[in-house]
LOTIVEX-264939 format. One record per residue (C-alpha): residue number from 0; x, y, z. Coordinates in steps of 0.25 Angstrom, whole numbers. Each point is the difference from the previous one (the first is absolute). Example, Ala and Ser with C-alpha at 12.3 -4.5 7.8 and 13.67 -1.06 7.14 Angstrom:
% LOTIVEX-264939
 seq  east north    up
   0    49   -18    31
   1     6    14    -2
% end
This chain:
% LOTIVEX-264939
 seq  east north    up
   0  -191  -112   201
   1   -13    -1    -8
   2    -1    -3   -13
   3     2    13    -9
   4    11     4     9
   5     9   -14    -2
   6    -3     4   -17
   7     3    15     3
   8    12    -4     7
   9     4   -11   -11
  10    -1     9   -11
  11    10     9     5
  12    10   -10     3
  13     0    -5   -14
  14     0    14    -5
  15    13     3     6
  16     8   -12    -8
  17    -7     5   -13
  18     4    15     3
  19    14    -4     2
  20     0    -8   -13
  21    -6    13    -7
  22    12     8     6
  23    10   -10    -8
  24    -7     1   -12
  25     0    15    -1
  26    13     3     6
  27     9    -4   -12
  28   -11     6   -10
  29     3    12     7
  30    14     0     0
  31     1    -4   -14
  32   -10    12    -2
  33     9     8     5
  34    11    -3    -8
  35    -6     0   -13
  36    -4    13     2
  37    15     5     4
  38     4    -8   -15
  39   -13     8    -7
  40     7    12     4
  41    13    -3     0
  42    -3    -2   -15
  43   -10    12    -3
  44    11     9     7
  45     8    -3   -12
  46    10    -4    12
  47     2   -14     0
  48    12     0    10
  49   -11     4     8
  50    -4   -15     2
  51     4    -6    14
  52    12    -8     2
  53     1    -9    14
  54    15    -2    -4
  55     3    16     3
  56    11    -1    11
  57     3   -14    -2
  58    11    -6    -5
  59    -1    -7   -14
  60    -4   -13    -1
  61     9   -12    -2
  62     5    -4   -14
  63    11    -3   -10
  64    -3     1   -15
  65     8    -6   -11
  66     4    10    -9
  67    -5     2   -12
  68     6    -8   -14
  69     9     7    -9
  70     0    12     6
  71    12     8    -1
  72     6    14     3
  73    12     4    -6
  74     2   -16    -2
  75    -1    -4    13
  76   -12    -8     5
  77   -10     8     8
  78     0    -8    12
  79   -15    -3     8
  80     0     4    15
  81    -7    -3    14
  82    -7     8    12
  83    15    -1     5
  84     3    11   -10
  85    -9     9     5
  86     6     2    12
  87    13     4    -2
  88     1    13     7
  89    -5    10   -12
  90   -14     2    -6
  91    -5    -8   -13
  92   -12    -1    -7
  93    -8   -12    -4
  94    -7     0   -14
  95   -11   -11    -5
  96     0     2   -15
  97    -4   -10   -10
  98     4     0   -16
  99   -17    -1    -4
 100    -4    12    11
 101    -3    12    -9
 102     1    10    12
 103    13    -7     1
 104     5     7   -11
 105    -5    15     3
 106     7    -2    13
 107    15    -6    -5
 108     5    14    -3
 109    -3     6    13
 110     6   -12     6
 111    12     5    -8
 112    -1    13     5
 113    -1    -3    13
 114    14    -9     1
 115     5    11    -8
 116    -4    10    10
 117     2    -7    15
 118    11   -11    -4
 119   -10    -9     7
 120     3   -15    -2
 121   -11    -4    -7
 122    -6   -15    -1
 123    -9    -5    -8
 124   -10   -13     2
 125    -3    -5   -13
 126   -15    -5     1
 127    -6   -14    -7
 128     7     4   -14
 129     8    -7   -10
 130    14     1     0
 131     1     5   -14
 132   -10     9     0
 133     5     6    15
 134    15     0    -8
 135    -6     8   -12
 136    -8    10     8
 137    15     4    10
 138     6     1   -14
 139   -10     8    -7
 140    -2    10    11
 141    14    -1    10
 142     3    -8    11
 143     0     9    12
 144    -1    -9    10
 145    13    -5     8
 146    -6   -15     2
 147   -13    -7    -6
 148    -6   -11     6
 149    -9   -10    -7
 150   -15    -2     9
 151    -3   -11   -10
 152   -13    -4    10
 153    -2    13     3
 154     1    -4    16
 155    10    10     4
 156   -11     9    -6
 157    -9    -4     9
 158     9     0    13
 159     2    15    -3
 160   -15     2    -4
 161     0     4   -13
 162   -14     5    -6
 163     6     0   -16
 164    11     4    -8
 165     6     9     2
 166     3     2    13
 167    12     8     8
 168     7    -1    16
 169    10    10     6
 170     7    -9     8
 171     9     6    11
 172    14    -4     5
 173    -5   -10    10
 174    -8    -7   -10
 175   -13     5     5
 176   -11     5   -10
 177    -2    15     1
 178    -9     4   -11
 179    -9    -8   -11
 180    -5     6   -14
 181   -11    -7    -8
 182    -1     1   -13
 183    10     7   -10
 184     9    10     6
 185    -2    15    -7
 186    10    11     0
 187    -9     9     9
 188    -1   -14     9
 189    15    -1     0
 190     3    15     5
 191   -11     1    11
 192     0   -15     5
 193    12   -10    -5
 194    12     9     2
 195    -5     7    12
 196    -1   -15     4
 197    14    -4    -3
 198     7    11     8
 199    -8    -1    11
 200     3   -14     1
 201    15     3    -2
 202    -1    11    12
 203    -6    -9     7
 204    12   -10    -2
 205     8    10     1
 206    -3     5    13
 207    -1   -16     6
% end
């Protein structure tokens, strides 16, 4: 091989390696491209639930919260709970909620509603809060929740992939999650996509 064939050759070699090291830097730039665009509009929609969530179908992750301190209903202590009480053979809702989350607030009434409306069991994880102040908000606004867990380190929230307060799961029967909402839940939200969530869930367990 002469001389401008052996460099020809060499360069084409050493422009494979460099091409395959290309294909790694782009790949996850890509991805992550891609995903910011499905939040931009998830958000510009005005649709937040629209964000994906890779626990759909799965079951919740594993935990156990402590309750939180001094809460009582009807005297009695308000106990905590873990994933095992998710699965107990009827739907419930999970709900991240925090006493400084102002969406928080706007959404307590329809959280209300909604136990009022489905008789859903309804559990709130109480999210990097003081206890007073979590304590204060339940007694300003009612309690509805049947259990409240305290995510003092806000782990749990990151097992269940939480993008901020608040943040709501249908969870079915089988304690697999069935449906995620983002963001404060509004009575239009509640009719067309929680409820409708809820009793298809307890079809679902129904028919199992």
């Amino acid at each position: 091989m002469q001389g401008p064939q052996k460099k020809q050759a060499a360069t084409q070699v050493s422009a494979k390696p460099r091409r395959r090291r290309a294909g790694w830097v782009v790949a996850p730039l890509i991805i992550f491209a891609a995903l910011a665009t499905m939040f931009f509009y998830a958000l510009q929609t005005g649709d937040p639930s629209r964000l994906p969530s890779a626990l759909i179908g799965k079951p919740v992750p594993q935990f156990t919260l402590a309750p939180l301190e001094g809460l009582t209903d009807n005297g009695q202590p308000v106990p905590g709970f873990s994933n095992a009480d998710l699965a107990r053979g009827q739907p419930s809702v999970v709900n991240f909620w925090a006493s400084w989350c102002v969406p928080c607030v706007q959404e307590h009434p329809v959280l209300v509603e909604m136990v009022r409306r489905t008789n859903v069991d309804l559990y709130g994880i109480n999210y990097k809060d003081q206890t007073s102040a979590a304590r204060r908000f339940l007694g300003h606004y009612g309690n509805p929740y049947k259990a409240v867990g305290v995510d003092t380190n806000g782990r749990v929230a990151i097992d269940w992939g939480v993008y901020g307060m608040p943040e709501t799961f249908v969870v079915d029967g089988k304690g697999r999650i069935v449906y995620k909402h983002v963001g404060p839940i509004s009575i239009q939200a509640l009719e067309s996509q929680v409820i409708p969530a809820i009793e298809a869930a307890r079809k679902t367990g129904s028919a199992s």
